[in-house]
C-alpha positions in Angstrom: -21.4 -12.8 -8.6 -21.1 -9.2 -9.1 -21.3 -8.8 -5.6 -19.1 -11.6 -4.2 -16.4 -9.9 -1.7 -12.5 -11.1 -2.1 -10.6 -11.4 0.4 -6.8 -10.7 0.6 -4.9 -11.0 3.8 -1.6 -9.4 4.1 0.5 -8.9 7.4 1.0 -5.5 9.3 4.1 -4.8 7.2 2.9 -5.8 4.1 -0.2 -3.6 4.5 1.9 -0.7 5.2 4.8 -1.1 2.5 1.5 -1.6 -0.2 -0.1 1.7 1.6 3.2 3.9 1.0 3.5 2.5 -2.2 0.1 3.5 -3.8 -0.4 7.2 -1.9 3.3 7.9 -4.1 1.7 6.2 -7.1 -1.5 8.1 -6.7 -0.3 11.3 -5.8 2.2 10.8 -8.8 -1.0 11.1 -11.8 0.8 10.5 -14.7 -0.2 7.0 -15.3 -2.0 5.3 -18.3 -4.7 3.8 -17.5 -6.7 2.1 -19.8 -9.7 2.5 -17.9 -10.5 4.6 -14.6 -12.2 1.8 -13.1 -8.4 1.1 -12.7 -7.5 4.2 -11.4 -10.7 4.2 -9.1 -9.6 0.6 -7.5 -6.5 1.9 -6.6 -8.0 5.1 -5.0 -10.0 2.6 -2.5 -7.6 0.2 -1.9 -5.2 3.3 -0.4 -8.2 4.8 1.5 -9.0 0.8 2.6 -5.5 0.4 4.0 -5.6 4.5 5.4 -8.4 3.3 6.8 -7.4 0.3 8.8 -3.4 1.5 9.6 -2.4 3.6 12.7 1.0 3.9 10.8 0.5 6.2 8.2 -0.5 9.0 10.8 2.0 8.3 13.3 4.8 10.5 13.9 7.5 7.9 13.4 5.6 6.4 10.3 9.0 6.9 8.4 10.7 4.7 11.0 7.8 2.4 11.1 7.9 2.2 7.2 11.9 1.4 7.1 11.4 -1.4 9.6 8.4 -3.2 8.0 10.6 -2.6 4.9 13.1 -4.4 6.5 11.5 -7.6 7.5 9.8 -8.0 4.0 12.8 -8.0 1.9 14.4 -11.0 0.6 17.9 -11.3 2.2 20.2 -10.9 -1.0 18.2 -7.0 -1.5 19.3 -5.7 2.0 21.8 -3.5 0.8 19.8 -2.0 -2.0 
């Protein structure tokens, strides 16, 4: 089973918010990680979602980011 592919479906906005989210977590390096597997996962998973998302290269991405924000956020965390 070594092999077996999982598979994790997550909507437009999701996949964005979890893109933004680990290119600042990667480009921060100053994590503990007890192995670098870990680390190494992390690195595909952003390169996966890169990958896949006209977003992150589009010239309103910030725009695009705040909205998908937006709609993922439970109700009574709008204002934060």
């Amino acid at each position: 089973m070594e092999n077996a592919k999982v598979i994790v479906e997550l909507s437009s906005d999701q996949a964005l918010v979890l893109y933004d989210w680990l290119a600042r977590f990667n480009a921060a390096r100053s994590h503990a990680f007890e192995d670098q597997a870990e680390q190494r996962v992390l690195w595909d998973l952003e390169c996966t979602l890169e990958s896949m998302l006209a977003a992150p290269l589009a010239s309103n991405h910030d725009e695009l980011l705040a909205a998908a924000r937006a709609r993922i956020r439970d109700p009574n965390e709008a204002n934060r």
